[in-house]
N, C-alpha and C positions, 0 to 999 in steps of 0.2 A: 712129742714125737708126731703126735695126729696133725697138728697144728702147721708142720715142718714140712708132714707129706701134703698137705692142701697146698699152700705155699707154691711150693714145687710143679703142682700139676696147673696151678694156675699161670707160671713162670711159662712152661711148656710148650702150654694152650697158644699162648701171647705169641712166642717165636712162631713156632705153626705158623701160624696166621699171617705173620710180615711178610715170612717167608714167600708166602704161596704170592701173596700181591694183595690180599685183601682188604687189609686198610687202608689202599692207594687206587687212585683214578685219576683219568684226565687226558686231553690231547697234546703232544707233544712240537715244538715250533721248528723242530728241525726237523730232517727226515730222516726216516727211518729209525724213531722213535718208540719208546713201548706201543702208545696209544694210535702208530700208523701200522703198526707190525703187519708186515704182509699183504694190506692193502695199498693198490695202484690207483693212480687216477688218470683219463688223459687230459691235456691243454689245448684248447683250440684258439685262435682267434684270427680277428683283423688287424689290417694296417695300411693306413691313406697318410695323403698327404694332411697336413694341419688344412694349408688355407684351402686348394682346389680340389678337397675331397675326394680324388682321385685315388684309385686303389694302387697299391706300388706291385710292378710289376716281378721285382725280386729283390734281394736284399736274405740277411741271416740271422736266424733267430736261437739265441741260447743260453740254458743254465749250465754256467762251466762245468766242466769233468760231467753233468748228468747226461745232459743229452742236447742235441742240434738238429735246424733243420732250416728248409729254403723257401720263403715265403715264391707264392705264386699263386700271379692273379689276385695277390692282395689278402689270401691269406697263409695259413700255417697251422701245424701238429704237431703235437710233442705225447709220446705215446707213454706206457707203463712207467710215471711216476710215482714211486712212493712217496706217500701221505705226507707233508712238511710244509714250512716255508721255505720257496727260494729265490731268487734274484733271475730277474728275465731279462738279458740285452736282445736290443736289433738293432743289426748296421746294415743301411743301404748307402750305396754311392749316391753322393753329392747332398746327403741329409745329415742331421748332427746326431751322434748315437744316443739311443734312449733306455732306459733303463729303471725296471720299477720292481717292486714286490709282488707274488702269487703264493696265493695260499693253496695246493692242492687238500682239497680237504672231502671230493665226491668222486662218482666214479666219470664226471663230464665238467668242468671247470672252462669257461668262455671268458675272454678277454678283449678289448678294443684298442686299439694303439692308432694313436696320432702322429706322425712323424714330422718334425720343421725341417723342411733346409737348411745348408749349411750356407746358400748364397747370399748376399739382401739384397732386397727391396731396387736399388738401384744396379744393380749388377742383373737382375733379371731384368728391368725394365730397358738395359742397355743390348739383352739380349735379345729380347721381343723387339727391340727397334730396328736391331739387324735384319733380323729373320722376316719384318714387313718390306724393310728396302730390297732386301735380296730376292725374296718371292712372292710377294703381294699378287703376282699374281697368278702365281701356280695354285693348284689342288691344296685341302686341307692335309692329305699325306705327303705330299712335298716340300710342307712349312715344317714340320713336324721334322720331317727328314735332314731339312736346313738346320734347325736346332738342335738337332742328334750329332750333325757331326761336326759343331763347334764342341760339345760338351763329349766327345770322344777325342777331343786335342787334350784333354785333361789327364795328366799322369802322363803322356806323351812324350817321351824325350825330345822329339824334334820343335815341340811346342814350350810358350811360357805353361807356368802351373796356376794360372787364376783365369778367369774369364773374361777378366778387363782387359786383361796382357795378352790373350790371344786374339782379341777381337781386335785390337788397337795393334800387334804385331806389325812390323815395317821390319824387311829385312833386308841388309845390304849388300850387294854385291857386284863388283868392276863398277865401283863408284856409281852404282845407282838404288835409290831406295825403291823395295816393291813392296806395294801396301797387300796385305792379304787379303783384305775384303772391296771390292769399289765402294761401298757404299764410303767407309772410313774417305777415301779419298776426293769424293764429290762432294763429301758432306750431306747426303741425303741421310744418314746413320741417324741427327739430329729431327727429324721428323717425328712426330708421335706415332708407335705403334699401335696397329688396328685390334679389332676384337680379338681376328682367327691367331694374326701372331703372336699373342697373350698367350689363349688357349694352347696354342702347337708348343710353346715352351714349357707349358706346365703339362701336357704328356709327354713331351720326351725329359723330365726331370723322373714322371714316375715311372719309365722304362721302356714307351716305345720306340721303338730305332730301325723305322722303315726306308734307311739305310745301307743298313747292314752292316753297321763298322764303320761304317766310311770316314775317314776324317777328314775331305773337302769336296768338292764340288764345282762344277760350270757346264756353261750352254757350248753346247758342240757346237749348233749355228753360229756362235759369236766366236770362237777361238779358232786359231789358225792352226793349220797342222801340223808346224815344227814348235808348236808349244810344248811346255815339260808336263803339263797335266795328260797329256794325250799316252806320255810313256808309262804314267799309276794301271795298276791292278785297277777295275771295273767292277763292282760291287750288285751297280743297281742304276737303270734309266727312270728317272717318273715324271713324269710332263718333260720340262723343255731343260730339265737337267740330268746331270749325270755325275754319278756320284762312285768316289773312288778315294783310297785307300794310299 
């Protein structure tokens, strides 16, 4: 019988103890885990371009269903996460979305994000060629500007949906073709682009758009005034262009 009651109280002792959690530890890989319980942490980071290390001017940053938010200025925050791993996307326009693991595991967790384009290599050097024939010799904001509002024809109904197709666009009408750009149509397009129209294309990829929206542009000194550009909404004058919608 003594034998029985020891037994017993040792049985006892043993559950107690599971019970309570005492013979377990450790950090848990999901959230909100025993080992996160209660604890938050926030997420900070950056996000540039890959190649022109350029900071992106917006774009969205998020752990589904946990939390979202709006990069700006190149970066972003993501506040009272509980303690876990979870999956981080960012989408900006005209870059390929990216997507990686975070471990929240402190009360301040930093991060770096590189973002690629979704254009290539010849598709931007086709646009940096435009944007030298077209304003080579406007202001460094007016190249900038040229380039913003080729790449606001994008998603555009009245436009193609690629860069090449809106650049090369020829539209017809009472039997006659109108090229959209001169350059396309003189052939000056085929010249090599200079330093600044590089540069002005890869900020207005990472979201400047001193612009305004605009989706085209011309010189009021060269166009007549029963032109159809003259009837567009007005956006924004900067040197010898004028930029409209």
């Amino acid at each position: 019988m003594r034998r029985n009651s020891i037994l017993f109280l040792v049985f006892l002792t043993l559950g107690v103890l599971l019970i309570s959690g005492c013979t377990g530890s450790g950090v848990p890989s999901t959230p909100g885990g025993p080992g996160g319980a209660n604890k938050v942490g926030t997420l900070a980071g950056t996000v540039v371009d890959s190649d022109s290390g350029l900071k992106l001017w917006s774009g969205t940053v998020e752990i589904p269903g946990v939390a979202k938010a709006t990069i700006k200025d190149g970066a972003f925050t993501l506040q009272n996460l509980p303690y876990g791993t979870y999956t981080l996307t960012i989408s900006k326009e005209f870059y390929n979305k990216h997507s990686m693991q975070v471990v929240i595991n402190a009360g301040s967790v930093s991060v770096d994000v590189k973002m690629k384009t979704s254009f290539s290599k010849a598709e931007l050097d086709l646009l940096a060629r435009l944007v030298h024939a077209e304003a080579k010799g406007e202001s460094y904001k007016g190249q900038v500007a040229v380039a913003a509002t080729v790449l606001n024809r994008l998603g555009h109904p009245e436009y193609p949906n690629t860069l090449s197709g809106i650049i090369n666009h020829v539209v017809v009408a009472n039997g006659r073709r109108y090229y959209q750009y001169e350059p396309v149509l003189n052939g000056s397009i085929k010249q090599p682009a200079g330093e600044l129209a590089v540069l002005a294309v890869q900020d207005a990829l990472a979201g400047w758009d001193p612009s305004l929206g605009a989706t085209g542009f011309f010189a009021p000194a060269k166009v007549g005034s029963g032109s159809w550009v003259r009837t567009r909404p007005v956006t924004v004058n900067i040197g010898n262009h004028r930029f409209f919608k």
